[in-house]
N, C-alpha and C positions, 0 to 999 in steps of 0.2 A: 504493500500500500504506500509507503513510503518513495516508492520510485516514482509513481502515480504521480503521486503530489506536486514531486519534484517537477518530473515531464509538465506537468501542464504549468508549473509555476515558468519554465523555463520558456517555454512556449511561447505564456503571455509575456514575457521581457523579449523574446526574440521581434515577437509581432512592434514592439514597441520603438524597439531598437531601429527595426527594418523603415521604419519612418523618420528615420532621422537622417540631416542634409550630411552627416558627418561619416554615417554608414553606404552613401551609394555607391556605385558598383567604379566609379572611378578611381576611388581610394583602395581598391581590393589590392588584398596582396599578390593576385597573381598578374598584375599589369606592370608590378616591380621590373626593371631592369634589373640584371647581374653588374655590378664594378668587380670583374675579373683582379682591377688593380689596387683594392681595398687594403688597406693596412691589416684587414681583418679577417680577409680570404683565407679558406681553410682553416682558421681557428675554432678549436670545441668549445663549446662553450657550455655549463650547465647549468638550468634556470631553476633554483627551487621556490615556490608559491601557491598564490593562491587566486581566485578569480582574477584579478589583474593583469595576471600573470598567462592566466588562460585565454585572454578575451572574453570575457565570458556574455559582454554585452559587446561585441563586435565580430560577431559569430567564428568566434576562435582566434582570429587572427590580433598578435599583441605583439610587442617588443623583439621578442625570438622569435618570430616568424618576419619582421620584417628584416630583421640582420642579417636571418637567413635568405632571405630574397633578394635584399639590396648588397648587402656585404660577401654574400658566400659563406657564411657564418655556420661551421654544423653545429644547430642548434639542438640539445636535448632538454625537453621540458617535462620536469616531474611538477606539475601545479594542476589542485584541486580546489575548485570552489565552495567558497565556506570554514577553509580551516586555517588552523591559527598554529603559531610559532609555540608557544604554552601546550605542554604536555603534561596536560593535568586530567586529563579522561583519560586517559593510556589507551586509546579504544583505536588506535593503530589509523589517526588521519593528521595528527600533528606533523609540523615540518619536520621537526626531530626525530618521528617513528618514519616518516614516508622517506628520510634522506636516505635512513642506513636502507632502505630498498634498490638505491640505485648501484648501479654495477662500481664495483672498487676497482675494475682493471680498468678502467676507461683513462684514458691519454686526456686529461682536461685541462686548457691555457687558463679557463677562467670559471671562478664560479661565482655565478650573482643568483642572490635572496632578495624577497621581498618582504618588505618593511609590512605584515598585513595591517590591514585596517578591523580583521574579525576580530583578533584581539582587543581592540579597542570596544569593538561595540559590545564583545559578550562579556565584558567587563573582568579578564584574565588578570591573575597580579599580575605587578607592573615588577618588585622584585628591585634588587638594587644590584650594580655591576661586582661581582666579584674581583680580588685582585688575582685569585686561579681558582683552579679548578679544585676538585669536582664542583660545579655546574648543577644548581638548582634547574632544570629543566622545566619544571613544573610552574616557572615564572617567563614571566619576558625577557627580563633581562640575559636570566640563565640561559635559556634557550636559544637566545641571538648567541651568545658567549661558546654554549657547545657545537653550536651550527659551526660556528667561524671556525673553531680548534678542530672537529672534526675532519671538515674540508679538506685545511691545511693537509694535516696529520694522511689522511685518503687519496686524495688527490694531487697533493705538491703545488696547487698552484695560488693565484692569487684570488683572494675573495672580495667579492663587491657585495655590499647592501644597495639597496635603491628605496626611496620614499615614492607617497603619491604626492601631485601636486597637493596646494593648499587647499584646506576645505576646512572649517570650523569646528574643532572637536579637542576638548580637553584631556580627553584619555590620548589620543593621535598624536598630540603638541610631547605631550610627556614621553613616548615612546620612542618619537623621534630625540628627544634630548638623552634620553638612555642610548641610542645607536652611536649619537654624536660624543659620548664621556666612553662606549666601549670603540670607538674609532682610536679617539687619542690609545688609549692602555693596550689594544691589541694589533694597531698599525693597519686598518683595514682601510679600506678604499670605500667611498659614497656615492654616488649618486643621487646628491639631493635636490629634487624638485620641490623641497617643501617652502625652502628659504629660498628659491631662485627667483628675484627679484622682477628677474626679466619675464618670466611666465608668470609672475601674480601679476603684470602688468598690462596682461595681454585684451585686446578689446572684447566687452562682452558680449560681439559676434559673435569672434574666431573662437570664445570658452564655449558659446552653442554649438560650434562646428565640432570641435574639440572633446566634447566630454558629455556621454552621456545622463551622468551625475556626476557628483562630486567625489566619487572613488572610481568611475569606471570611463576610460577613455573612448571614444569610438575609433574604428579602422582610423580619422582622416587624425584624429588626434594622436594616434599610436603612430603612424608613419611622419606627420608634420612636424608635431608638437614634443613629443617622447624621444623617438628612436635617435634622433641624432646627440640629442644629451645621453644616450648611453654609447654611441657612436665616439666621442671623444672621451670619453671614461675608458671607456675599454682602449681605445688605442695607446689613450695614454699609459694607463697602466700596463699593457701587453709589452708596450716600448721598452720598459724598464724593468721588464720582468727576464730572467738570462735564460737562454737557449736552453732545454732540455740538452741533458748530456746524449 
């Protein structure tokens, strides 16, 4: 019964979606060009999340599918809509539980999280940064903190967080000031849309075009607005990250 639900809940957001100027078929990611000559060509990349992360209001297509289209980017996307970084239901949908699912032998240049916003809403402890580990999990903060060590530790490479743009919410505001105190202590890379000045600035068209609420981008918002700020994050970090042996 529960899928039911779902199916139709997802439905009526699809039907809702499919009306909006920021989803038409122009922005689709299959009209992407390939840059063969991308800083980013060939790079693995692995995306863990949650709706955002999925598209889940831009019928799939989101950040990793358009890298992978414009960049050449091989994208691998473990993101589930609805779940949250806090592994406190142990019921096997947290970042935490779904990460250790993904393969350990995978060759990966980079890996980016999403900052979720479920967290915020279902009202998860928020938890405070540890100086090491072991890793309250069962919090935000802990669970950003063993995401990142993990990574590392698995995959050898560098880790990126990403925010959503700004949207009003006081649990959001604090989560992101928890990524920004475990940026400094654990040397991670960001991606912050929340404090990018130049996108709270943007006209209240191009935010219509742009977003179909306030967490969730549409296709023209994920290719215009999004994908190129992860576009210079990742280059930049990838630059100065040293060659696999």
């Amino acid at each position: 019964m529960k899928a039911i639900v779902y199916d139709e809940k997802q439905r009526k957001a699809n039907e809702a979606a499919a009306a909006l100027p920021g989803n038409a078929d122009i922005y689709d990611v299959s009209l992407v060009l390939t840059d063969k000559t991308s800083p980013l060509y060939g790079k693995t990349v692995i995306f863990l999340g949650s709706s955002v992360t999925v598209g889940a209001l831009s019928f799939g297509q989101a950040c990793a599918d358009f890298l992978r289209a414009k960049d050449g980017v091989i994208a691998l996307k473990e993101a589930v809509s609805g779940t949250t970084l806090a592994d406190d239901d142990h019921d096997g949908t947290s970042y935490v539980e779904r990460m250790r699912t993904i393969p350990t032998n995978i060759h990966a240049d980079a890996f980016v999280c999403q900052l979720s916003t479920n967290d915020a809403w279902k009202g998860k402890t928020m938890g405070v940064v540890a100086a090491e580990g072991p890793y309250d999990t069962g919090t935000v903060a802990g669970a950003m903190q063993y995401v990142i060590e993990y990574a590392r530790a698995t995959w050898r490479c560098p880790v990126i967080f990403y925010t959503g743009t700004y949207f009003e919410s006081a649990e959001y505001t604090q989560m992101v000031e928890l990524l920004m105190q475990i940026k400094e202590q654990m040397g991670i890379s960001v991606i912050d849309l929340y404090h990018n000045e130049e996108m709270r600035a943007v006209t209240p068209e191009d935010y219509a075009l742009y977003m179909h609420d306030p967490v969730h981008p549409t296709k023209a918002g994920y290719q215009l607005w999004w994908t190129p700020k992860f576009e210079a994050v990742l280059e930049e970090v990838l630059a100065a990250s040293p060659e696999p042996a």
